[in-house]
C-alpha positions in Angstrom: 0.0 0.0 0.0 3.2 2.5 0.8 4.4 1.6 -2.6 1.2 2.2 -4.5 0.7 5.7 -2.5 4.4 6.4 -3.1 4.1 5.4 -7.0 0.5 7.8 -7.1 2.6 10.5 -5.6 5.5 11.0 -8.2 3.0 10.6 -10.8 1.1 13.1 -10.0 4.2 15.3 -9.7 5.4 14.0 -12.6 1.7 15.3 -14.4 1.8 18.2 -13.1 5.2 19.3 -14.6 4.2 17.6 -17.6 1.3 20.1 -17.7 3.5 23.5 -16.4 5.9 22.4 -19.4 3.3 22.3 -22.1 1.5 25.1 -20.4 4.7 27.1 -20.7 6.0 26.5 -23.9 3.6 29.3 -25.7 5.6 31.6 -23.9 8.6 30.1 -25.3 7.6 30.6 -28.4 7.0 34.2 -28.6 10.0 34.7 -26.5 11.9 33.0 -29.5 10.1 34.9 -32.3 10.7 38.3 -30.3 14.7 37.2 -30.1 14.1 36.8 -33.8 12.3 40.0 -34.5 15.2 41.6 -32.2 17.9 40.0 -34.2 16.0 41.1 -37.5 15.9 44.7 -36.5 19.4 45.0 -35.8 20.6 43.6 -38.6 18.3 46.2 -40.9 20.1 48.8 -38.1 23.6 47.9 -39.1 22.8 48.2 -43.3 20.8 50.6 -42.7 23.8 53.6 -42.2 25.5 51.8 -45.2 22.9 52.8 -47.1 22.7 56.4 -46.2 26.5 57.2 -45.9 26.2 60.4 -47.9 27.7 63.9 -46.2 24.5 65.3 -48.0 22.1 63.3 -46.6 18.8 64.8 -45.1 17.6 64.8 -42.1 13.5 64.6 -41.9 12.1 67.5 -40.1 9.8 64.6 -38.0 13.1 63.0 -36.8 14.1 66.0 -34.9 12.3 66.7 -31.3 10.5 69.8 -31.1 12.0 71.7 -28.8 9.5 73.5 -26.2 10.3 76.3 -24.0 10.4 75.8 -20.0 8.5 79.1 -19.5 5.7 77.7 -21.7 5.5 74.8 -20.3 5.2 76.3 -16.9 2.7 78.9 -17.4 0.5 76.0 -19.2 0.6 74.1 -16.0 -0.1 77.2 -13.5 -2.9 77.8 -16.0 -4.0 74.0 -15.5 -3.5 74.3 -11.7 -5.4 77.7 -11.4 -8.8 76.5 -13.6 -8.8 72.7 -11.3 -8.4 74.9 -8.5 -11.3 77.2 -9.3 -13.9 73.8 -10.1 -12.6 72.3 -6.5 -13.6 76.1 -5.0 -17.0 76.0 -7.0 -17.7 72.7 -6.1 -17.0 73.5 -2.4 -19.5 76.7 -2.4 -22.3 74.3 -3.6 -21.6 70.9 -3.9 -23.6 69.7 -6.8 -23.2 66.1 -8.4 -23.4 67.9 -11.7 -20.5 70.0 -10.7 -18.3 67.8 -9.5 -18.3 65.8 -12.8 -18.3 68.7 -15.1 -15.4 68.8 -17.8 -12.8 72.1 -16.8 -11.7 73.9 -20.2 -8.0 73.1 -19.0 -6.1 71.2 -22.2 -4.5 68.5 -20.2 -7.5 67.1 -19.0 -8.5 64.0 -21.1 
């Protein structure tokens, strides 16, 4: 009877890695394919200056980064902060359900 309980044991260990191993190699696979894609992509990235090696090549206007001001950004946040804090002040006058989900005119709010 120990035997047969000892012998049920393992195999049910044994099934149970059995199932994690095919359970697991999906994951496998896509890790594989992204290695793959990876390995893809930096091959195109080393032909790809080959192909442009000329002094006179152009750079696209979208490939630079815009370049925005601190001050700008700053006043557009104080701006943000000032109309969220006027809603919170409105809504604390008379607390309204309407009020407190009303949209502010404030750009960064989605």
């Amino acid at each position: 009877m120990e035997m047969f309980l000892m012998i049920l044991g393992v195999g049910v260990f044994i099934f149970g890695l059995v199932v994690a191993c095919v359970r697991f190699q999906p994951s496998m696979r896509l890790e594989s394919s992204d290695s793959a894609l990876e390995t893809e992509r930096a091959r195109v990235n080393a032909v790809a200056p080959t192909l442009v090696s000329s002094k006179h090549a152009a750079v696209k206007p979208a490939a630079l980064p815009r370049q925005i001001p601190i001050e700008l950004l700053l006043l557009q946040i104080e701006n943000h902060v000032r109309l969220e804090q006027a809603a919170a002040e409105s809504f604390l006058e008379f607390p309204t359900h309407a009020l407190l989900y009303s949209k502010t005119t404030s750009p960064f709010v989605n």
